[in-house]
C-alpha positions in Angstrom: 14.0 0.9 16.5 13.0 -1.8 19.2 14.9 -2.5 22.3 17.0 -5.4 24.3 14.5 -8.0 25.4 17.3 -9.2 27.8 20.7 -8.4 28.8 22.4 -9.9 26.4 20.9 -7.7 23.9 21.8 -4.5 25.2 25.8 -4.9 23.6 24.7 -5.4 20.3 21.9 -2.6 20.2 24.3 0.1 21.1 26.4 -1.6 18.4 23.8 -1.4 15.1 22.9 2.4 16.8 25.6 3.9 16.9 26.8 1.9 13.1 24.1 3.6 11.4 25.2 6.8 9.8 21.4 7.8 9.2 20.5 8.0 12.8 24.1 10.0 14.0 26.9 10.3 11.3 29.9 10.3 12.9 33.8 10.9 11.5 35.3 7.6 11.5 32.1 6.3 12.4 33.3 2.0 12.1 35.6 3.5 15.2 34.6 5.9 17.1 30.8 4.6 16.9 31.8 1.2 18.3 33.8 2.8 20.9 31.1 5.0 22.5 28.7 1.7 22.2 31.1 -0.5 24.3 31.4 2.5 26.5 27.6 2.6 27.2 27.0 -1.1 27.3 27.3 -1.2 31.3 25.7 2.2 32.2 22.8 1.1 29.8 22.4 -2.4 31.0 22.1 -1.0 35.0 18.9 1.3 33.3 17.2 -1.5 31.9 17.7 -3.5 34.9 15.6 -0.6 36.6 13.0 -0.6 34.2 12.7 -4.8 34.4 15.9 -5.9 33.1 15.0 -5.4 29.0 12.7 -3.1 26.8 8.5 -4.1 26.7 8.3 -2.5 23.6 8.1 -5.5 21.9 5.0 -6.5 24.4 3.6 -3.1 23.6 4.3 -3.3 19.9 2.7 -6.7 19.6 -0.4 -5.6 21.9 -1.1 -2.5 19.8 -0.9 -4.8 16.4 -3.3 -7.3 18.4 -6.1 -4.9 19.0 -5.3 -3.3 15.7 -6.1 -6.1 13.2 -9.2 -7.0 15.5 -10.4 -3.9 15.0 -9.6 -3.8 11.1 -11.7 -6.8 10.9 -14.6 -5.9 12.0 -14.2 -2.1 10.3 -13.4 -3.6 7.3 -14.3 -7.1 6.4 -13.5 -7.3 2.7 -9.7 -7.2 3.0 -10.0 -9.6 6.7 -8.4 -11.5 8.1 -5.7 -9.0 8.3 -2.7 -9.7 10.1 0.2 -8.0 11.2 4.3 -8.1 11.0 6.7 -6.6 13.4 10.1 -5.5 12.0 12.4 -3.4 14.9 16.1 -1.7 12.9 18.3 -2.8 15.6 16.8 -5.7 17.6 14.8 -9.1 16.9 12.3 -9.4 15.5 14.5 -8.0 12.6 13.2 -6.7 9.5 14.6 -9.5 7.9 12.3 -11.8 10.2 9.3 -10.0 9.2 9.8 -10.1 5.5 10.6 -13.5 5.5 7.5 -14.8 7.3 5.6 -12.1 5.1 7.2 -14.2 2.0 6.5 -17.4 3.7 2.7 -16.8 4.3 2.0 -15.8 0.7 1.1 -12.2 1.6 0.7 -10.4 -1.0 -0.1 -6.8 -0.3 2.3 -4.8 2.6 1.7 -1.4 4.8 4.6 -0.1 6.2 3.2 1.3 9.1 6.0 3.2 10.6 5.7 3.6 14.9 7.4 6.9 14.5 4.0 9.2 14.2 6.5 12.0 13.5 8.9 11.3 10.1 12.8 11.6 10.6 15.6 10.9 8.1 17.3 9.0 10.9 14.5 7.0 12.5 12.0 5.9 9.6 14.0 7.1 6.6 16.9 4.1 8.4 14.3 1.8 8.6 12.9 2.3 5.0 16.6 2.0 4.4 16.7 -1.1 5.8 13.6 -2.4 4.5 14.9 -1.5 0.9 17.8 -3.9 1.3 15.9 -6.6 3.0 13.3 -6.3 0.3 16.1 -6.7 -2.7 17.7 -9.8 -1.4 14.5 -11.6 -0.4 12.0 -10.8 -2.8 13.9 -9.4 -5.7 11.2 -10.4 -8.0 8.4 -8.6 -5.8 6.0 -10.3 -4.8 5.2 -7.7 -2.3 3.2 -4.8 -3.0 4.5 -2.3 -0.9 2.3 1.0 0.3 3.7 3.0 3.4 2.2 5.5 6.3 5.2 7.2 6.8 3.5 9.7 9.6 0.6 10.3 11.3 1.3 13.0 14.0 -1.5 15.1 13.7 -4.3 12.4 13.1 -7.2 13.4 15.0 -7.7 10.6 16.7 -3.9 10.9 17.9 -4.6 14.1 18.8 -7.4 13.5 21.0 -5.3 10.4 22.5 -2.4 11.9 23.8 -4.9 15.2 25.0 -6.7 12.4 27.2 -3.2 11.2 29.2 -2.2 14.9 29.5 -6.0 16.3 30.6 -5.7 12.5 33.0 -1.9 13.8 34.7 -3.6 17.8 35.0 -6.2 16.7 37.4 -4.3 15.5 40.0 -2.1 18.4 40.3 -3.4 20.0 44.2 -6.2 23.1 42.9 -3.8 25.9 43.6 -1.7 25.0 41.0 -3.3 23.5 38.8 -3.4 25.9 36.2 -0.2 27.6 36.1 1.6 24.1 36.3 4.1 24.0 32.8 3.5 21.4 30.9 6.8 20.3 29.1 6.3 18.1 26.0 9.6 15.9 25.6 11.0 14.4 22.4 14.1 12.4 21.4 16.8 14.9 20.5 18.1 15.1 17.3 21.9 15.6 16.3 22.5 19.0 14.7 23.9 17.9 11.5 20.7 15.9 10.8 18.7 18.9 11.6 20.7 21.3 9.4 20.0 18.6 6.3 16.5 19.7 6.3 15.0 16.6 8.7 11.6 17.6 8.7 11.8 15.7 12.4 11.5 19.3 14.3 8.7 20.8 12.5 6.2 17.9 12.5 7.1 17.4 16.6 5.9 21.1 16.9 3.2 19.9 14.9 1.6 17.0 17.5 2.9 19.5 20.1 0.4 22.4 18.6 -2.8 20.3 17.7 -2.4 19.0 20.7 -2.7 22.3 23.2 -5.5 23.2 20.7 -7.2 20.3 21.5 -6.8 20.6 25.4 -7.8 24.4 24.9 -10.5 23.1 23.4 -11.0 21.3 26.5 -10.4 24.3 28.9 -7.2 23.4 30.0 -4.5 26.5 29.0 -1.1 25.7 30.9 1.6 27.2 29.7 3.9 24.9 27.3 7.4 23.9 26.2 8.7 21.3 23.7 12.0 20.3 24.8 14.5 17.9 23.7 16.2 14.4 25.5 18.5 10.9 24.9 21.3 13.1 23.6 24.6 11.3 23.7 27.8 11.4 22.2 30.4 14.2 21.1 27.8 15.7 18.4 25.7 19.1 19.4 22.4 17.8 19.7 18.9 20.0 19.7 18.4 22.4 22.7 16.7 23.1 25.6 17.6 20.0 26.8 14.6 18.3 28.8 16.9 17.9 32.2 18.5 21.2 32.3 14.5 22.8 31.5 13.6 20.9 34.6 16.9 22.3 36.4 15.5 25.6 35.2 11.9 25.5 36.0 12.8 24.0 39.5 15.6 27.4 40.0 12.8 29.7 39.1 10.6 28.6 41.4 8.2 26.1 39.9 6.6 23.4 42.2 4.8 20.9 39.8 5.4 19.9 36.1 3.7 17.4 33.6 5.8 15.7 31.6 4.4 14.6 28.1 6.4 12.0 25.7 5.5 13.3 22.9 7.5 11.3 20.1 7.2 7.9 22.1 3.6 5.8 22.3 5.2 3.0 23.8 6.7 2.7 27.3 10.5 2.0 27.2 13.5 3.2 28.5 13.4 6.8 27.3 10.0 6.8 29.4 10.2 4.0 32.4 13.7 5.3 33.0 15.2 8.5 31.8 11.5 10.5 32.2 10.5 8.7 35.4 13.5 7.5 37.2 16.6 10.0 36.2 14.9 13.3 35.4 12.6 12.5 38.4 15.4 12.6 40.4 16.6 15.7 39.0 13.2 17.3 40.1 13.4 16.5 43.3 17.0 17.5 43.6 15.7 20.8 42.1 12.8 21.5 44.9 9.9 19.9 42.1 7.6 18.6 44.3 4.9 17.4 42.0 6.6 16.4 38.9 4.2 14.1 36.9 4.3 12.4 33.7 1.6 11.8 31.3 1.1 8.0 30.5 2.5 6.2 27.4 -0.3 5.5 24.9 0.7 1.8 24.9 -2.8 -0.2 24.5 -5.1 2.3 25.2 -8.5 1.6 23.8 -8.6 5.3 21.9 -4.8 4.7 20.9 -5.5 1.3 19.5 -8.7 2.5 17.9 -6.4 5.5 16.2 -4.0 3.2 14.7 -7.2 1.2 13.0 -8.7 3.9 11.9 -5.0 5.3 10.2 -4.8 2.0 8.7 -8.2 1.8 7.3 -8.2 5.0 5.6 -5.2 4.3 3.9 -6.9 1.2 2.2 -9.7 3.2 1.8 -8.0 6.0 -0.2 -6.2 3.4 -2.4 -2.7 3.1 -0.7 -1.8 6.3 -1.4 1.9 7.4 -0.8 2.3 10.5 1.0 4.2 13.7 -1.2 6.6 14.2 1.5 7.8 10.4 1.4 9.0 11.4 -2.1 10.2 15.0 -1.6 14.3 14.6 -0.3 16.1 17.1 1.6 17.6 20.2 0.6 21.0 19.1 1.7 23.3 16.0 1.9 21.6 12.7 1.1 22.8 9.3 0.7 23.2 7.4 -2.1 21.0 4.9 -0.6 18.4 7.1 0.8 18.0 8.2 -3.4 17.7 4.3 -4.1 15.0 3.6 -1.6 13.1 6.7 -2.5 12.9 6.0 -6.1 12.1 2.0 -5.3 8.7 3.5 -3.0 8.4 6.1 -6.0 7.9 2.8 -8.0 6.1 1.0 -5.2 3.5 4.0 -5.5 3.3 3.9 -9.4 2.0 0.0 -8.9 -0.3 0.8 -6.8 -1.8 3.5 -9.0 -5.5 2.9 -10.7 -4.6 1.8 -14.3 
């Protein structure tokens, strides 16, 4: 997705979001889209000048590819040097950036590696969207070979990642509550109507939500849970319990502490440095939540880092394989161009076949 690097940027990120019928599909969505963008440009540009002024995903992004391809050297030195691309939907770098310089350096063989460890029509179905078209008008001949990791959530190595910043946030809770404290695992929201499609997006969050408590059971820690739902905006009904009104809740019943846990997010941006820490940190105070922690981003964290090598490598290692589910479509409305990019990776996986 990426994010504003300045101020500047903020107007015409709102604009390609809300523009893009796979991420919320709106009636007369060339007006009423752009309307509810300009509407947010000035509420949104006061949050990032809390969190900095613009996004660091791109800082995060670009430090997680670092440490990646160092690692992929040294793991596997027959296909090194390997490098890396960044390609965001709705901010530079663009996709069309990446691709070009991809085209420009000779490369020859291309992972998709999607950020989104959890697959969603609207996030990296849009940007395989996007790459589709990007791909036909700047390398219609094809000179690259496409393969794609289209999710990861439950990798092991995941897994044990996010367990660490959650175990790291349950030891400094005081002793007397350190046990019964809820931990509340928080992931973008989702407009109904995507949901209803059959977006697998809901299922394979409770996914990383449920290997994850196994893996802090594992590691005697037995809180009781929620997965709950934020960033809803707009006139759409969105996926409930919203994460502020579970901390309004939680706060009403008499709950002291909670860990927050972004658990669709591994980079720190605004729906971490601002709406987790700053706005619904003030709604925990306002609702008597006197310890209301939140479980670090993954950002470059040595296990993190060491998890996207490892995901990479295996892919290689396995022969590019391209997952079943990539190919599978929805049970209910799809786009014409979601069809056309499917069957362009169906092909994409058919060259990468052994002969």
């Amino acid at each position: 997705m990426g994010g504003p690097r300045t101020q500047r940027d903020v107007a015409p990120f709102l604009s390609n979001i809300f523009a893009d019928r796979d991420i919320i599909k709106l009636p007369l969505q060339k007006v009423l889209g752009q309307l509810i963008a300009r509407r947010r440009v000035e509420k949104v540009k006061q949050q990032y000048m809390q969190i900095g002024g613009g996004s660091p995903i791109e800082k995060w992004t670009r430090a997680q590819g670092d440490g990646m391809v160092r690692l992929l050297d040294r793991s596997r030195p027959e296909t090194a040097p390997h490098r890396y691309y960044v390609g965001f939907r709705y901010t530079e770098p663009s996709m069309h950036e990446a691709v070009e310089r991809m085209l420009d350096d000779g490369v020859g063989r291309v992972i998709a590696f999607t950020q989104y460890q959890q697959y969603s029509g609207s996030t990296t179905g849009s940007n395989l969207n996007e790459l589709y078209r990007v791909q036909r008008r700047l390398d219609p001949d094809g000179q690259l070979q496409w393969s794609f990791i289209d999710r990861w959530g439950t990798h092991p190595k995941l897994v044990s990642a996010f367990a660490d910043r959650v175990e790291a946030q349950i030891w400094r809770l005081p002793e007397d509550v350190r046990r019964t404290t809820p931990i509340l695992f928080s992931a973008h929201s989702l407009p109904l109507n995507v949901v209803d499609r059959g977006d697998p997006y809901v299922a394979e969050v409770g996914g990383t939500v449920a290997y994850v408590v196994d893996e802090l059971r594992r590691r005697g820690i037995a809180n009781p849970y929620r997965l709950t739902w934020q960033s809803a905006v707009g006139p759409l009904r969105w996926l409930c319990p919203q994460t502020e009104a579970a901390i309004t809740s939680y706060g009403a019943r008499g709950f002291k502490s909670l860990v927050m846990v972004p658990i669709a997010f591994t980079s720190d941006h605004i729906e971490t440095l601002f709406e987790l820490d700053i706005e619904y940190g003030e709604v925990a105070e306002q609702a008597g939540i006197t310890h209301y922690l939140r479980a670090e981003a993954l950002n470059d964290y040595p296990p993190f880092i060491d998890a996207l090598a490892t995901i990479v490598k295996e892919h290689m290692d396995a022969g590019f394989p391209t997952s079943p589910q990539l190919l599978l479509p929805d049970p209910g409305e799809e786009s014409a161009q979601t069809a056309l990019t499917r069957q362009w990776i169906a092909d994409q996986a058919q060259r990468a076949s052994p002969r």
